[in-house]
N, C-alpha and C positions, 0 to 999 in steps of 0.2 A: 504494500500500500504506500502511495507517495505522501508527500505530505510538502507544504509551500513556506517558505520563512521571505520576508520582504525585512530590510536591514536599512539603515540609514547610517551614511558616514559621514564625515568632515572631509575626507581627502579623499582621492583616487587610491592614491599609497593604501592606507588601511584596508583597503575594500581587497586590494588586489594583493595583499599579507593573508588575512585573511583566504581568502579565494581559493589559496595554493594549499593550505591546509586542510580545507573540507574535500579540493578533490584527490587530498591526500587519502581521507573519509572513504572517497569514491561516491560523492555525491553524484544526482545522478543528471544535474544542467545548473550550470553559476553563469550569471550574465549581472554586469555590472556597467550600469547607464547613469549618466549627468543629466537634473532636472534643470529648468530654468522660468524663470515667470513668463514668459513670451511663450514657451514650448517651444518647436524644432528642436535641433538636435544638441541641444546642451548650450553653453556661453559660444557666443559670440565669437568671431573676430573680431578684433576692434575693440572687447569688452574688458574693463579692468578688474581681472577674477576678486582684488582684495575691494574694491568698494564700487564694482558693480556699474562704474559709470562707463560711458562713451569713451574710446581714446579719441575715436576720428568719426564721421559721418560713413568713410566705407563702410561702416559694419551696418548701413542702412540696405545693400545690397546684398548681407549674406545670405545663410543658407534660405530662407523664403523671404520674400517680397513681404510678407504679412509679421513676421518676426521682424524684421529690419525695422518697418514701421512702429510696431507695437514700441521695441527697445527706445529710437528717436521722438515718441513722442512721451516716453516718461517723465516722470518731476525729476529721475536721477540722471539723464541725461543729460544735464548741463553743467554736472559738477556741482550747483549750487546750492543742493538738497539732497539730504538723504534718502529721499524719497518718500519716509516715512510713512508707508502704508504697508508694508510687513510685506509678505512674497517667500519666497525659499532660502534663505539665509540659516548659514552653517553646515545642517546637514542635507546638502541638496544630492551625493551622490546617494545610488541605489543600489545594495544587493539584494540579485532576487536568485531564491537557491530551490531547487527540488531534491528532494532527499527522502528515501526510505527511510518508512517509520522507525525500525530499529535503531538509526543512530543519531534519529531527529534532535534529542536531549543534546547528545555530545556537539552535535552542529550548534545547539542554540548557546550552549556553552561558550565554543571557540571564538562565536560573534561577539559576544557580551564582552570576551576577553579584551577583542580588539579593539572595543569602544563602539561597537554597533548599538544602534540603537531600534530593537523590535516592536 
């Protein structure tokens, strides 16, 4: 019987320490993805991972036309605000593990270890 664990990290680094030891487990699918408030495919080009603002207007043509928009026309893209309306800050990466129930516990163990957050 499978069983799902979704995991929330701060880094890529953790996720993917982590990763190597559940498929050490012999879990049985680890996929590890970057959220972002705009959605597509995780931060930006152009995007400054530490506070999240614009570097440049290029990042208005990245991965979609509708992301590029959404990011340029935030309160944080101009450097001059926070933004302050909350969004995915800190733990935006994602582990998402399938694992046989038998060593479900030890998986959820290893996560914990690493700072995951279930």
């Amino acid at each position: 019987m499978e069983r799902y664990i979704l995991a929330y990290f701060r880094a890529p680094e953790e996720a993917e320490g982590v990763s190597r030891k559940l498929q050490a487990l012999r879990v049985e699918e680890v996929s590890i993805d970057r959220f972002s408030r705009f959605g597509g495919s995780g931060l930006q080009s152009g995007v400054n991972p530490v506070t999240g603002n614009l570097a440049s207007m290029d990042s208005m043509t990245a991965a979609s036309e509708h992301t590029g928009i959404l990011s340029a026309s935030h309160t944080s893209s101009s450097g001059m605000s926070h933004g302050g309306d909350g969004g995915p800050t800190g733990r935006n990466i994602l582990l998402t593990v399938i694992v046989n129930s038998a060593i479900y516990d030890q998986a959820l163990t290893l996560i914990e270890e690493a700072g995951g957050m279930i």
